[in-house]
C-alpha positions as CSV (number, residue, x, y, z in Angstrom):
1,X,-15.3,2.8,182.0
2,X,-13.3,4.5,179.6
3,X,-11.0,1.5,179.4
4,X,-11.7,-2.1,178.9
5,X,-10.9,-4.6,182.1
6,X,-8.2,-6.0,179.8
7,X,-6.6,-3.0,179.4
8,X,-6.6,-1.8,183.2
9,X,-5.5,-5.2,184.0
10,X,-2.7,-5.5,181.5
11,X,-1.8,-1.7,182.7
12,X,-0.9,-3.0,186.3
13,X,2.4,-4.3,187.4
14,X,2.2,-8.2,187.7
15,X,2.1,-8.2,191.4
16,X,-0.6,-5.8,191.8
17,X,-2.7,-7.5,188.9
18,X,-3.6,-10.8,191.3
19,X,-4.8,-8.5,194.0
20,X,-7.0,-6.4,191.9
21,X,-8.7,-9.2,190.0
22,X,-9.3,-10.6,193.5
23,X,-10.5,-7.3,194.7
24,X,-13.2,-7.2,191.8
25,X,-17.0,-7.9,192.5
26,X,-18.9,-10.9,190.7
27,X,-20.3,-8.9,188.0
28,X,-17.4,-7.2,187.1
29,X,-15.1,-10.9,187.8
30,X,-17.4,-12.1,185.4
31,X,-17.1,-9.6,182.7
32,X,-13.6,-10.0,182.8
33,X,-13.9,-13.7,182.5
34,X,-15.6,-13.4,179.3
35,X,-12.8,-10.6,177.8
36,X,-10.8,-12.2,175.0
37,X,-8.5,-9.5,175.1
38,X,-7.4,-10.0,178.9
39,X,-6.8,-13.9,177.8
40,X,-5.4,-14.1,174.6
41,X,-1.6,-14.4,173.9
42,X,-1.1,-11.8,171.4
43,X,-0.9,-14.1,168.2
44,X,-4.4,-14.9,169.1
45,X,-5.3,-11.6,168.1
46,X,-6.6,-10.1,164.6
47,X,-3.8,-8.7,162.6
48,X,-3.5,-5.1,162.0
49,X,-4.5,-3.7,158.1
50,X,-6.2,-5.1,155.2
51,X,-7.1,-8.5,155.0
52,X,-9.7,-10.6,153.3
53,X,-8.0,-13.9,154.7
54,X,-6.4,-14.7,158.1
55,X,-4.9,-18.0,157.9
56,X,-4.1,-19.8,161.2
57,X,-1.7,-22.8,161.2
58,X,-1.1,-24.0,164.4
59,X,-0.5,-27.4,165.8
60,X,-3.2,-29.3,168.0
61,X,-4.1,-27.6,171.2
62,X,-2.3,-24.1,170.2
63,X,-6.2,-22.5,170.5
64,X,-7.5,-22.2,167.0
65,X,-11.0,-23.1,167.8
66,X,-11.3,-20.6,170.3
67,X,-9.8,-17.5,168.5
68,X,-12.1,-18.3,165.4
69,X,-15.2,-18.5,168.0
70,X,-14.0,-15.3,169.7
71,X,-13.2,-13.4,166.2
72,X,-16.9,-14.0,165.2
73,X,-18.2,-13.1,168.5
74,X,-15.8,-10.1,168.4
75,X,-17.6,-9.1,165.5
76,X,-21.3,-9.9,166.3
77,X,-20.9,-7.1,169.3
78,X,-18.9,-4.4,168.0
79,X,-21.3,-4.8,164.5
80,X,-19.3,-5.0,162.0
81,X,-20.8,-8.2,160.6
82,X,-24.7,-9.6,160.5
83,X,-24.2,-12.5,158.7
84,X,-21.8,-15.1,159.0
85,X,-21.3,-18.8,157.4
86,X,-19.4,-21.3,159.4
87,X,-18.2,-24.3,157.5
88,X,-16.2,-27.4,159.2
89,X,-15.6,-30.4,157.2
90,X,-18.3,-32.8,158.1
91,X,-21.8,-31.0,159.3
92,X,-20.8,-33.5,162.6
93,X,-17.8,-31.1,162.9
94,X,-19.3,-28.3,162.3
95,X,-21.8,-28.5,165.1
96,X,-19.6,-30.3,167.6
97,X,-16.5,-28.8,167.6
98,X,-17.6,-24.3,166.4
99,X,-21.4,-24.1,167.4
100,X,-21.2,-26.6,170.9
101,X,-17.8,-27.6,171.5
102,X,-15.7,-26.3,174.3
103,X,-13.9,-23.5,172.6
104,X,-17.0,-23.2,170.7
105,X,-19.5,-20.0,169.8
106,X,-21.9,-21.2,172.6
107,X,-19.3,-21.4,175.1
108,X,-17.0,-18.3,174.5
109,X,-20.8,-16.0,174.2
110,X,-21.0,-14.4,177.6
111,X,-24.5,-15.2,179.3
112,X,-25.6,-11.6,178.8
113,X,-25.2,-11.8,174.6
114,X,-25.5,-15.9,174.6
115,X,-27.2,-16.5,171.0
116,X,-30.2,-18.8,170.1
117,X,-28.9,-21.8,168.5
118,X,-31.4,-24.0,166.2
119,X,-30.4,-27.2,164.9
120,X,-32.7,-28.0,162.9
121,X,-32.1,-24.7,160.6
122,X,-28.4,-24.9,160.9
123,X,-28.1,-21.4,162.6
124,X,-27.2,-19.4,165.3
125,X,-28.6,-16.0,165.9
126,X,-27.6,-13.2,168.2
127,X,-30.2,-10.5,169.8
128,X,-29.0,-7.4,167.5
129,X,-30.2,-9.5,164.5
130,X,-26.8,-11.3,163.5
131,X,-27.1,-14.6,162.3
132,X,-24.4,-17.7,161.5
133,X,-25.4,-20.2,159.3
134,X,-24.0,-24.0,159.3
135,X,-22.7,-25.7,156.5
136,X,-20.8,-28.9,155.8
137,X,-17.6,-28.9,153.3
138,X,-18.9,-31.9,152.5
139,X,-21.8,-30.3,150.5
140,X,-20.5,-27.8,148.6
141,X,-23.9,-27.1,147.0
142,X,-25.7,-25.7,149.9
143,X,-23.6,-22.7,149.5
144,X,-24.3,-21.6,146.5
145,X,-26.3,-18.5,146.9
146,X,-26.2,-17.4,150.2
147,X,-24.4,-14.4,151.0
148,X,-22.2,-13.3,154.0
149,X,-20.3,-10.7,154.9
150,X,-17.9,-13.0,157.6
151,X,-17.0,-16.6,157.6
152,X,-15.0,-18.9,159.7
153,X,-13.8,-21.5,158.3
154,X,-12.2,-24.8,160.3
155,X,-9.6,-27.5,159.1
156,X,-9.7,-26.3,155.6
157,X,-6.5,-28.5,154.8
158,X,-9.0,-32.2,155.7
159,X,-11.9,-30.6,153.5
160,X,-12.7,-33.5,150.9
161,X,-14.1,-31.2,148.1
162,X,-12.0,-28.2,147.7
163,X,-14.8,-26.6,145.7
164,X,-17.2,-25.9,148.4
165,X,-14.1,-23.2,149.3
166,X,-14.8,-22.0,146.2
167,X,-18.2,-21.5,146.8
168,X,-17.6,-20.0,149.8
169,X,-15.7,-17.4,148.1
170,X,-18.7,-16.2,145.8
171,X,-20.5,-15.9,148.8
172,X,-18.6,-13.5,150.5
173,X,-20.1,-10.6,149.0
174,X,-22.0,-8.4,151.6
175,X,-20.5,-5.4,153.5
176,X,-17.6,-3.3,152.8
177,X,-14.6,-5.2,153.5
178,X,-15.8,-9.5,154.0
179,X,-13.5,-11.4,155.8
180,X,-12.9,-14.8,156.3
181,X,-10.5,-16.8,159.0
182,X,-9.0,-20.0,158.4
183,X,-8.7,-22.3,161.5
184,X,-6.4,-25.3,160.6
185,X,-4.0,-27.7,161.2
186,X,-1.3,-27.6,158.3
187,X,-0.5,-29.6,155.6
188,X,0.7,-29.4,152.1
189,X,-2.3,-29.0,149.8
190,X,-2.8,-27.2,146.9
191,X,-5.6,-25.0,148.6
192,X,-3.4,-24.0,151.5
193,X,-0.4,-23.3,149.8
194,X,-2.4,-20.8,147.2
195,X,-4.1,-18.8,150.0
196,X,-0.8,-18.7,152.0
197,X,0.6,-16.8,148.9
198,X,-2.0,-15.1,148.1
199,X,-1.5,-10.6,149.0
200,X,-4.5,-10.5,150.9
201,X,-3.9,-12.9,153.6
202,X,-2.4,-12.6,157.0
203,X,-1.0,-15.8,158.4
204,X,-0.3,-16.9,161.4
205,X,2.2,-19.8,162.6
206,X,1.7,-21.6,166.2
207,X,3.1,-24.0,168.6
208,X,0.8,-27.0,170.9
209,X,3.3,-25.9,173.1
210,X,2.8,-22.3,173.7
211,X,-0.3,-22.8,175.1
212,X,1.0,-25.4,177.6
213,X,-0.6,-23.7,180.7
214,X,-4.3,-24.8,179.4
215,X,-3.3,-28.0,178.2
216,X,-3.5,-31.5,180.6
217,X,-0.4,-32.7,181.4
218,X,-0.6,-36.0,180.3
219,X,-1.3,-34.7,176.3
220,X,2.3,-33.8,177.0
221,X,4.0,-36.7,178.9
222,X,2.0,-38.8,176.6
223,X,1.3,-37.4,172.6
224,X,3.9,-34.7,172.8
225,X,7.0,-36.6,173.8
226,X,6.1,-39.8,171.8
227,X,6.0,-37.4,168.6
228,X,8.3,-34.6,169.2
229,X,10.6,-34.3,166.8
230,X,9.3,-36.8,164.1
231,X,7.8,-35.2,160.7
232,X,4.2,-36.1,161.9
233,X,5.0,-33.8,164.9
234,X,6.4,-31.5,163.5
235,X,3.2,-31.0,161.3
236,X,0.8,-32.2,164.0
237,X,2.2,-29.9,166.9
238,X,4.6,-27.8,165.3
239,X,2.3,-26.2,162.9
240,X,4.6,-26.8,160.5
241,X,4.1,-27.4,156.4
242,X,5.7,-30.2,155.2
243,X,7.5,-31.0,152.0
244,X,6.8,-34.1,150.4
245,X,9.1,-36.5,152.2
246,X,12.5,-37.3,150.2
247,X,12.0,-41.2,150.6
248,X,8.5,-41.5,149.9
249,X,7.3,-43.9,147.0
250,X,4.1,-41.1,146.3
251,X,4.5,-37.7,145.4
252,X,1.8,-35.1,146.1
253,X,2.3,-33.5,142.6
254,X,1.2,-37.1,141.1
255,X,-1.6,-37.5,143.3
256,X,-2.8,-33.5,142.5
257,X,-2.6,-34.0,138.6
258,X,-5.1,-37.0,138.5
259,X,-7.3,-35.6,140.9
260,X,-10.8,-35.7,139.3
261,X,-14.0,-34.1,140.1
262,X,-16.2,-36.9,139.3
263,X,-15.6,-40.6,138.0
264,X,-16.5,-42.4,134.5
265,X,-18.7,-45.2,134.7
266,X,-17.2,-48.4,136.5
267,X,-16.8,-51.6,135.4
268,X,-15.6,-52.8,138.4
269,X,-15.4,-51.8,142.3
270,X,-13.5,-53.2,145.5
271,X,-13.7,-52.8,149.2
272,X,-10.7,-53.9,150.6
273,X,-10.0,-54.1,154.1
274,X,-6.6,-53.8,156.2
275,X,-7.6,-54.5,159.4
276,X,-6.1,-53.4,162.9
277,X,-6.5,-56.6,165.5
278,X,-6.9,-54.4,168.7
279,X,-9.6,-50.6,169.2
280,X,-7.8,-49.4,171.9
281,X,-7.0,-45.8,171.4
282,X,-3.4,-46.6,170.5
283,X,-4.2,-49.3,168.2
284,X,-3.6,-48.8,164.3
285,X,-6.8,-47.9,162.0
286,X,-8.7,-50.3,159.8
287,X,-8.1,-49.6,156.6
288,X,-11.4,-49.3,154.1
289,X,-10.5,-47.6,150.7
290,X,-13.0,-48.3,148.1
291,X,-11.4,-47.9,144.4
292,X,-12.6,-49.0,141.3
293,X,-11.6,-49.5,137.4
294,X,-12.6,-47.5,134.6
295,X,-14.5,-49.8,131.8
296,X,-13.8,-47.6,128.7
297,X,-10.2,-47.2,130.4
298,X,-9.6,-50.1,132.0
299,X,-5.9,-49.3,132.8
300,X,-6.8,-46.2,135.1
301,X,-7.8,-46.8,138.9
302,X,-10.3,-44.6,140.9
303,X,-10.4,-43.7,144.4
304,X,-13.8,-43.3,145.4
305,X,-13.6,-42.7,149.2
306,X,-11.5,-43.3,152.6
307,X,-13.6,-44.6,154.9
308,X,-10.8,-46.0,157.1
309,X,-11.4,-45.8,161.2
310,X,-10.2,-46.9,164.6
311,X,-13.1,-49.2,165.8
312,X,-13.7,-52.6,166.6
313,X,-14.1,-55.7,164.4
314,X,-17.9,-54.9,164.4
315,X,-17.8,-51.5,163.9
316,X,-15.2,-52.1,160.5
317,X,-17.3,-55.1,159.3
318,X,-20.3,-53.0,159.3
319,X,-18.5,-50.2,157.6
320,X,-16.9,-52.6,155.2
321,X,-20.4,-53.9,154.3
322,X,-22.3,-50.4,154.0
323,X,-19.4,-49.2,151.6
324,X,-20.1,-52.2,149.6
325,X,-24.0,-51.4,149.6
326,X,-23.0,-48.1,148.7
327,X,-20.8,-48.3,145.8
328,X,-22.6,-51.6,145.2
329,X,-19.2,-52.9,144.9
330,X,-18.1,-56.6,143.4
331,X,-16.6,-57.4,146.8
332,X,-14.9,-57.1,150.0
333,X,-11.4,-58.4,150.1
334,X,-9.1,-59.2,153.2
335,X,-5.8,-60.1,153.5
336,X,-5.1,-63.7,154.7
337,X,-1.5,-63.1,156.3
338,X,-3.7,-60.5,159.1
339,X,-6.9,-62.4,160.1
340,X,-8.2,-63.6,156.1
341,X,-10.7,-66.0,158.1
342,X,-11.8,-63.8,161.1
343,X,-12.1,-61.2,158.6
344,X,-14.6,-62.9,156.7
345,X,-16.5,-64.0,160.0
346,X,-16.9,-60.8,161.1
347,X,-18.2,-59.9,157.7
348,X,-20.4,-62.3,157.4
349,X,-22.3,-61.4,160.9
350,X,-22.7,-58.0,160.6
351,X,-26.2,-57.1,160.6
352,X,-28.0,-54.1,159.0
353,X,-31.3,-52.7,160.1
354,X,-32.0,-55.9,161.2
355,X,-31.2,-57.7,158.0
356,X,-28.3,-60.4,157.7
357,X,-26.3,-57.5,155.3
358,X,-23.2,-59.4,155.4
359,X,-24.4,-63.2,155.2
360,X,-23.3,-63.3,151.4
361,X,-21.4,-60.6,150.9
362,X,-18.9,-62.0,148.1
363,X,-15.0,-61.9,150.1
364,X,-11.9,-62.7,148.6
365,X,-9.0,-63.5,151.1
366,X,-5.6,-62.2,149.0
367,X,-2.1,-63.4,150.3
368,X,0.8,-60.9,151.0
369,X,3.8,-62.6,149.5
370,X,6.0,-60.0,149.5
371,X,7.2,-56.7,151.6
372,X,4.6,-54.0,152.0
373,X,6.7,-51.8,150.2
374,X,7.8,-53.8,147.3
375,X,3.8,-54.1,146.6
376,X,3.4,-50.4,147.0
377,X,6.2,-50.2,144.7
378,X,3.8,-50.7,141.2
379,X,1.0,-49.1,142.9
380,X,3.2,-45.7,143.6
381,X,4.5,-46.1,139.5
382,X,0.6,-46.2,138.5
383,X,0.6,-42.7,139.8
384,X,3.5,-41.2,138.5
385,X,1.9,-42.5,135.1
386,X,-1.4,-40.4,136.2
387,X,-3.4,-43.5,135.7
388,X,-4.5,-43.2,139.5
389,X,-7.7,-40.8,140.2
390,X,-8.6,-39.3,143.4
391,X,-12.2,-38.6,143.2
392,X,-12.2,-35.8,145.9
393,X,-9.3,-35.0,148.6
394,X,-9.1,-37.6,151.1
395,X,-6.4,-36.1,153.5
396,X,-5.6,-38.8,156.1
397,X,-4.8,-40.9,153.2
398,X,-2.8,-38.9,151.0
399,X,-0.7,-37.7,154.0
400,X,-0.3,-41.5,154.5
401,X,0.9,-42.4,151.1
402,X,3.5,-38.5,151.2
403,X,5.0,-39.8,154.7
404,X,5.1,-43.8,154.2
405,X,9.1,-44.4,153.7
406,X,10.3,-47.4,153.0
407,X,13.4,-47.1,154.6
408,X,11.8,-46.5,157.8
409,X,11.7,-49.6,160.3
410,X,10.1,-47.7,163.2
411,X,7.0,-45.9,161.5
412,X,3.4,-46.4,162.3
413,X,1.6,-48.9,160.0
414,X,-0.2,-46.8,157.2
415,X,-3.7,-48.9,157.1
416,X,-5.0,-46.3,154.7
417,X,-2.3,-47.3,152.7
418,X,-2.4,-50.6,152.8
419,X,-6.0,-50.8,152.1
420,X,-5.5,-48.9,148.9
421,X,-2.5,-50.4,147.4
422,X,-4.7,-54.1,148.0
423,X,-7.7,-52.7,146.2
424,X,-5.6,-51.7,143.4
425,X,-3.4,-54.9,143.2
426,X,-6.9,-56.8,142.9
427,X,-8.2,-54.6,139.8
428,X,-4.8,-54.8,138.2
429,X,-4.9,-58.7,138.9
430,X,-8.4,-59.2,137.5
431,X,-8.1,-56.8,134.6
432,X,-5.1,-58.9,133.4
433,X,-7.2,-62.1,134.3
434,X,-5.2,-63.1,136.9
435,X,-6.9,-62.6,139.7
436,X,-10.1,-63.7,141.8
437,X,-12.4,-61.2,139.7
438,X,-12.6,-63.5,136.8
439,X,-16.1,-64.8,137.4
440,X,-17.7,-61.8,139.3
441,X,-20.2,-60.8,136.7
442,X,-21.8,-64.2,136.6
443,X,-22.1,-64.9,140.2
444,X,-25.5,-63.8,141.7
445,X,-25.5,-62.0,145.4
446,X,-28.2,-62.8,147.7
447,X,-31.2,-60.7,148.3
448,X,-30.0,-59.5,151.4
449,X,-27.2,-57.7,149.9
450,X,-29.0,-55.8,146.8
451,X,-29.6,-52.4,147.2
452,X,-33.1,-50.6,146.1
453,X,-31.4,-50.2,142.8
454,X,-31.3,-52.8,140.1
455,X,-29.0,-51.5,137.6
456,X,-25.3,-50.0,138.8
457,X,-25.3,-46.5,138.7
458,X,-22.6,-44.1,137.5
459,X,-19.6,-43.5,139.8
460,X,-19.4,-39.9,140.2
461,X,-19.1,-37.6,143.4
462,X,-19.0,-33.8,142.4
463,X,-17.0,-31.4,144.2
């Protein structure tokens, strides 16, 4: 055929097109199942011209995952590109949601140019010879050195390590013209906001609700009409990028100018807890936010990690206690007012590899005598004095800290939040000598809690 299916179909008048789909045998049905051009909406599309970057910002269920999934497959047929690198957050996401989720490259392949995919060497390769290689944001190192001429890139604007874009970048050096598209939900970061401007990329904007007709109806009885309208809608299903909001306490400037790439050494390091009391799937998150003090500095504050979740007491406790094996922490601390004693119970049973990991733990239960924004209050000043340190991006929680208003009676509880602002009041207590961390470095912990190590290790997490 001189002409694809898509563009004999889209050629017909509407009520002819039913009756010649209809008409069409199973081979032919099927090859039109599988062409993107007959089912994409036309922003779904590649943009016309020169571009190194196409940047898609499009609220949830809008069809990012599939477009980036067909763009690459798109590619792999006509040959225009042999190698690709595909690069999701987490290597969880990377796997789950571009290689075998269900807008994914295994799904959108047709059966007649389906690729291999190995696991267990991070690849997926096609039977002309093109190959996509697997890679986690979360390990920026492992792309250093390899070379592709295509990438596709998903939720750039959650990455934690902003350099393994970079990375990425030197990469990109094969071919003629490399290309790379940007799959993402939007928000406010440095990193989006630079390649938005930058000359050589094409962006495009999208609705949840302009692709209604593949969507269940309940997303939209149920997550579209609770959040229409509000500014986490508006980001989340909108597609829209947010300025800080007016009534915040924390700015996003302040957070972005005492962002660091790696921490000093520690004199001292927290895992507080902010517990939700329910895991159903509308219940508020747990809260887990390790931070730490700086001992040559002891008046500047690191955040080390965000390693809040919706889960249930178990699951936190367990959580709570590897993050204190981890950073091999001081201690855990809970707050009294929300469950100080089941906190600690929970704590105290979780079991690790068999091993009573929690039995001794060190806990502290602190006491919320005042509003949850007047003790933000201090917290929010410490940043504005660029005395707070983000080790890394953690994007849940800094959109957490840009959206919590004060003035606002109705909004969801920020655990993140919460969690940090705890962590921090403890350090600033105990550096003053005020609070419960006073006799930390004389109390022993019980075997069950030291890690392999014997001497504390320097804090640092490189981007």
């Amino acid at each position: 055929m001189s002409q694809s299916l898509a563009e004999q179909a889209m050629a017909m008048p509407a009520d002819q097109r039913l009756a010649w789909v209809e008409s069409l045998d199973p081979q032919t049905a099927e090859a039109l199942a599988y062409d993107w051009d007959y089912w994409a909406r036309p922003e779904q599309l590649p943009p016309p011209g020169d571009w190194v970057s196409w940047l898609i910002q499009a609220g949830r269920g809008w069809g990012k995952t599939r477009v980036g999934a067909e763009w690459v497959r798109a590619e792999v047929e006509a040959g225009q590109r042999g190698r690709f690198a595909l690069v999701a957050r987490t290597a969880a996401d990377t796997r789950d949601v571009m290689v075998e989720g269900s807008s994914g490259l295994l799904s959108v392949c047709p059966p007649w140019n389906r690729p291999k995919y190995e696991p267990s060497k991070r690849r997926v390769t096609w039977a002309n010879g093109a190959l996509a290689t697997l890679y986690s944001a979360d390990e920026p190192d492992l792309l250093r050195g390899p070379q592709h001429d295509g990438a596709w890139v998903d939720e750039l604007a959650s990455w934690r390590f902003p350099d393994a874009w970079d990375q990425l970048q030197f990469g990109l050096r094969l071919g003629t013209q490399p290309q790379v598209v940007v799959t993402t939900t939007p928000r406010p970061t440095k990193l989006i906001r630079e390649l938005a401007a930058s000359p050589t990329t094409r962006t495009t904007r999208g609705r949840s609700v302009e692709n209604k007709a593949n969507l269940a109806a309940a997303f939209f009885t149920h997550i579209v009409n609770k959040y229409q309208g509000t500014r986490l809608g508006r980001q989340e299903l909108e597609g829209e990028i947010l300025d800080d909001n007016p009534n915040a306490l924390w700015k996003r400037a302040d957070i972005e100018k005492g962002r660091l790439r790696k921490a000093p050494q520690l004199l001292r390091i927290v895992i507080p807890i902010d517990p939700a009391v329910t895991s159903t799937e509308d219940s508020d998150e747990t809260g887990i936010v390790p931070v730490g003090v700086d001992e040559q500095s002891p008046e500047h504050y690191y955040v080390l990690e965000d390693r809040s979740l919706l889960a249930s007491p178990d699951e936190w406790a367990t959580a709570a206690v590897q993050a204190y094996l981890f950073w091999e922490a001081d201690r855990i601390i809970g707050e009294a007012n929300n469950g100080g004693d089941m906190i600690e119970s929970t704590v105290r049973h979780v079991v690790i590899d068999g091993r009573p990991a929690g039995r001794n733990v060190p806990f502290e239960k602190v006491t919320a005598s005042r509003g949850k924004a007047i003790r933000a209050e201090p917290v929010a000043a410490l940043y504005e004095q660029g005395r707070v340190h983000h080790v890394g991006f953690f994007p849940e929680l800094e959109d957490q800290l840009c959206e919590f208003d004060p003035l606002d009676p109705n909004q969801k509880s920020p655990d993140r939040m919460d969690s940090l602002v705890w962590g921090i009041t403890a350090l600033m207590g105990a550096r003053a000598g005020e609070g419960f961390l006073e006799h930390l470095r004389t109390k022993e912990r019980s075997e069950e809690c030291q890690t392999v190590q014997t001497t504390k290790p320097v804090y640092s997490v490189q981007l």
